[in-house]
C-alpha positions as CSV (number, residue, x, y, z in Angstrom):
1,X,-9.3,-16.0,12.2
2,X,-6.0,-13.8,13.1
3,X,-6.4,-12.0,10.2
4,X,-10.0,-11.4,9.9
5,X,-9.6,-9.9,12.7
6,X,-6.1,-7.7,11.8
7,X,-8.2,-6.5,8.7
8,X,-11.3,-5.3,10.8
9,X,-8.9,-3.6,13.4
10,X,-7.3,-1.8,9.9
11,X,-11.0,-0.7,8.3
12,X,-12.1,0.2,12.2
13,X,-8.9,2.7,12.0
14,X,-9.1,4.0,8.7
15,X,-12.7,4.7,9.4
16,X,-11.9,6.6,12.8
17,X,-9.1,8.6,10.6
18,X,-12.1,9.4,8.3
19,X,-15.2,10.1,11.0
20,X,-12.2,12.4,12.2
21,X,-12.0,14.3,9.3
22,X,-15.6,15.8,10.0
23,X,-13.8,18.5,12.6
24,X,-11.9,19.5,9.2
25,X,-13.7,22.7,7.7
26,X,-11.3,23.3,4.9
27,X,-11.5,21.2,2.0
28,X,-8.1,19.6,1.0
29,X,-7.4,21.6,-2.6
30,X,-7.4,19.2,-5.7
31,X,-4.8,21.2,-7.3
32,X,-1.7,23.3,-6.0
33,X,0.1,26.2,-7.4
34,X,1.9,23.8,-10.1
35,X,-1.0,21.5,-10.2
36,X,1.1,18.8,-9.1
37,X,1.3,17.5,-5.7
38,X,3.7,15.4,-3.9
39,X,3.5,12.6,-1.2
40,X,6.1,10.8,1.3
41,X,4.7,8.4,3.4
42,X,4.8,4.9,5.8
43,X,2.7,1.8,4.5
44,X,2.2,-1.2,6.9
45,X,-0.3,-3.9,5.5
46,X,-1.4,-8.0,6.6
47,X,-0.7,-10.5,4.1
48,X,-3.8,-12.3,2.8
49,X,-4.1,-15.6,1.4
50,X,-1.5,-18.3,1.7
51,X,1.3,-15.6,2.4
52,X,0.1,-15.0,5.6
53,X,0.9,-18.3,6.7
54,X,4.4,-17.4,6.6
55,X,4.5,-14.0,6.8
56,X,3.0,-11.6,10.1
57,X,3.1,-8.3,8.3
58,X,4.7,-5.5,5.8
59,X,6.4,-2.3,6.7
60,X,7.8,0.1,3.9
61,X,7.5,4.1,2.3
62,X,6.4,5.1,-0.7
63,X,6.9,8.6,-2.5
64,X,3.9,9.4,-5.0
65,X,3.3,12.6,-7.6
66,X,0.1,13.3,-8.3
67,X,-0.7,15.0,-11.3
68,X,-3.8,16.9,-12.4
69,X,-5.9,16.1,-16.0
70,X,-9.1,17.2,-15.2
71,X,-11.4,18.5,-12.5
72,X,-10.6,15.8,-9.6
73,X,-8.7,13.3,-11.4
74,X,-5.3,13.1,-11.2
75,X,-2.4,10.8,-12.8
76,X,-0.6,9.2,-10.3
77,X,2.9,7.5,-10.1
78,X,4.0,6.0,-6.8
79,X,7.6,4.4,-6.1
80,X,8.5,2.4,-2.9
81,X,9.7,-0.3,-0.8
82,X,8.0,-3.2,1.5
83,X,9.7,-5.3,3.8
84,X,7.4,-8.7,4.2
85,X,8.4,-9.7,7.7
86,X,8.5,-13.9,8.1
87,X,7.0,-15.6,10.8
88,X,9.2,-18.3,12.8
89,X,9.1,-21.4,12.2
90,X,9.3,-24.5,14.5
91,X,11.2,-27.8,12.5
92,X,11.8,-30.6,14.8
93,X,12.1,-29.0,18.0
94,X,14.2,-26.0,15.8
95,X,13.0,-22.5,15.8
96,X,14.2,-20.2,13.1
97,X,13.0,-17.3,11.1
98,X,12.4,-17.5,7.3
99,X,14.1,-14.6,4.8
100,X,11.6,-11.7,4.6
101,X,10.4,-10.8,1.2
102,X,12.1,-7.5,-0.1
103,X,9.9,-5.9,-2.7
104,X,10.4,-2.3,-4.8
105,X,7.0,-1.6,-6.2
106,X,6.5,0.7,-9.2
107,X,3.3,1.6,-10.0
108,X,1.0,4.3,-11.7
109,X,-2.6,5.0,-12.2
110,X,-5.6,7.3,-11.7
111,X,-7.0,8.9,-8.3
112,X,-10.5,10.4,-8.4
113,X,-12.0,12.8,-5.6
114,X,-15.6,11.8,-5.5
115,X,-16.4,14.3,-2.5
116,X,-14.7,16.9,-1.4
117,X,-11.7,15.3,0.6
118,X,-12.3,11.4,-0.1
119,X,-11.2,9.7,-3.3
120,X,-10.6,6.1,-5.2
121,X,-7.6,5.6,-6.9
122,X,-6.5,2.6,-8.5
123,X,-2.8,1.3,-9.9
124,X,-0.8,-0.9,-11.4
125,X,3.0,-1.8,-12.6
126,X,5.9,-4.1,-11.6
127,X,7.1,-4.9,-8.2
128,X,11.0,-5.9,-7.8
129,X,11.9,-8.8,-5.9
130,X,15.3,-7.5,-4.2
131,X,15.9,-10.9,-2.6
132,X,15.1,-13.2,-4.5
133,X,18.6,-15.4,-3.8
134,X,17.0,-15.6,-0.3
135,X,13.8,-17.2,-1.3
136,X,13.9,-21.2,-1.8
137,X,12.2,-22.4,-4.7
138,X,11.3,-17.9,-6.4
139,X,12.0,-18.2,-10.1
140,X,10.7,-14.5,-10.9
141,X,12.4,-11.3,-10.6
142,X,9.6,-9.3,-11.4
143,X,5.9,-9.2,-10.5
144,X,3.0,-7.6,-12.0
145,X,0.7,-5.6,-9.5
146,X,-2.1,-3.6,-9.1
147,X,-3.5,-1.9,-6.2
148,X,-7.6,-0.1,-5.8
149,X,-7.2,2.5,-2.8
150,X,-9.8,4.6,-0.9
151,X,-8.8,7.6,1.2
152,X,-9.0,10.7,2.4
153,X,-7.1,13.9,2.5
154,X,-7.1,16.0,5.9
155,X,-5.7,19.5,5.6
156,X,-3.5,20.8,7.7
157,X,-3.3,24.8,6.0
158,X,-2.0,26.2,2.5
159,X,-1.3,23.4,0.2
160,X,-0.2,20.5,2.9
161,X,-2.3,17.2,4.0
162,X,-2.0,14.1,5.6
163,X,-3.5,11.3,2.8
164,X,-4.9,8.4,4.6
165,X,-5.3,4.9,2.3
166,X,-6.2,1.4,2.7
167,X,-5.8,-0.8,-0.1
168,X,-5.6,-4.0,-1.3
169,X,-2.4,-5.0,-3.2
170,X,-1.8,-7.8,-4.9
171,X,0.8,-9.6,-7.6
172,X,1.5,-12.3,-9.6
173,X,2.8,-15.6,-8.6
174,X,6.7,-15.6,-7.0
175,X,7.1,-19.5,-8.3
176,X,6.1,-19.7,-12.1
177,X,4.2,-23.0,-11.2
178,X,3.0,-22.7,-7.5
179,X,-0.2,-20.4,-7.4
180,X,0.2,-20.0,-3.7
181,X,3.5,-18.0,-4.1
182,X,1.2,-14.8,-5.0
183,X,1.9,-11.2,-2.6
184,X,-1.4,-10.3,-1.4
185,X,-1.7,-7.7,1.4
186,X,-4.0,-5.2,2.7
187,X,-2.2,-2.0,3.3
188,X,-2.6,1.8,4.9
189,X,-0.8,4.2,3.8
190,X,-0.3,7.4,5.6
191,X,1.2,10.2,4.2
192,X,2.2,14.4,4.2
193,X,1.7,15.8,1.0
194,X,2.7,19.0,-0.2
């Protein structure tokens, strides 16, 4: 029920960010001067599935190129880091806080402007586990992911923009034989971009 909840407060804020963007009279540009455009920005997400019930939530930065091939479509290629933030836990009495989950994800795929401002984008690639020592029982050092996005771009004059996301992310299994050691999260993203 908590995170029902946490996900319909996140799709009720990205879709304020987005009925927003109707005071916005100038169209973000799908291309700049180079054609490629550049993003640095703060991604917070809720885990889903089994990892929330050890985990509250993620915090992290991402930089991202975006890279024109055809009329709205770009190539994109996103680097980062998330910090999975554990939830205490009570043991006989004991509280104490599990190790967070240190991730470095590497990914890279397509974005597509359908109108205007708003787009889909989709990715995949390999997430790092930096702490893996930390984790009892994680036998994998590296993690397949993929992540679909929606957004929108808001300009902000000449080639700048704040790019608004929320998307699901999600990996492969921590433990090679526990299928409830997967990362799952839903995540915003909120970047400038130049």
């Amino acid at each position: 029920m908590k995170s029902t909840f946490k996900i319909t407060a996140l799709v009720l804020a990205f879709a304020g960010l987005t009925l927003g963007a109707k005071a916005q009279t100038t169209p973000t540009s799908t291309t700049t001067a180079t054609g490629i455009r550049y993003s640095i920005g703060v991604d917070a997400g809720i885990p889903t599935g089994h990892l929330s019930d050890g985990y509250n939530w993620n915090l992290g930065g991402s930089l991202q190129v975006d890279i024109p091939v055809a009329s709205k479509l770009f190539v994109t290629v996103n680097a980062g880091y998330d910090n999975i933030f554990a939830k205490d836990v009570t043991v006989a009495g004991i509280t104490a806080k599990g190790p967070n989950i240190q991730l470095l994800p590497v990914k890279a795929g397509l974005k597509y402007f359908l109108v205007n401002n708003f787009y889909v984008q989709g990715e995949a690639g390999a997430t790092f586990l930096l702490n893996k020592s930390d984790l009892a029982g994680a036998d994998k050092s590296t993690l397949f992911t993929y992540a679909p996005q929606l957004g929108y771009q808001f300009a902000l004059g000449g080639s700048s923009y704040i790019d608004a996301g929320v998307r699901y992310e999600a990996s492969t299994k921590l433990v090679s034989n526990d299928d409830n050691s997967k990362v799952n999260f839903f995540g915003l993203r909120v970047a400038y971009g130049f």
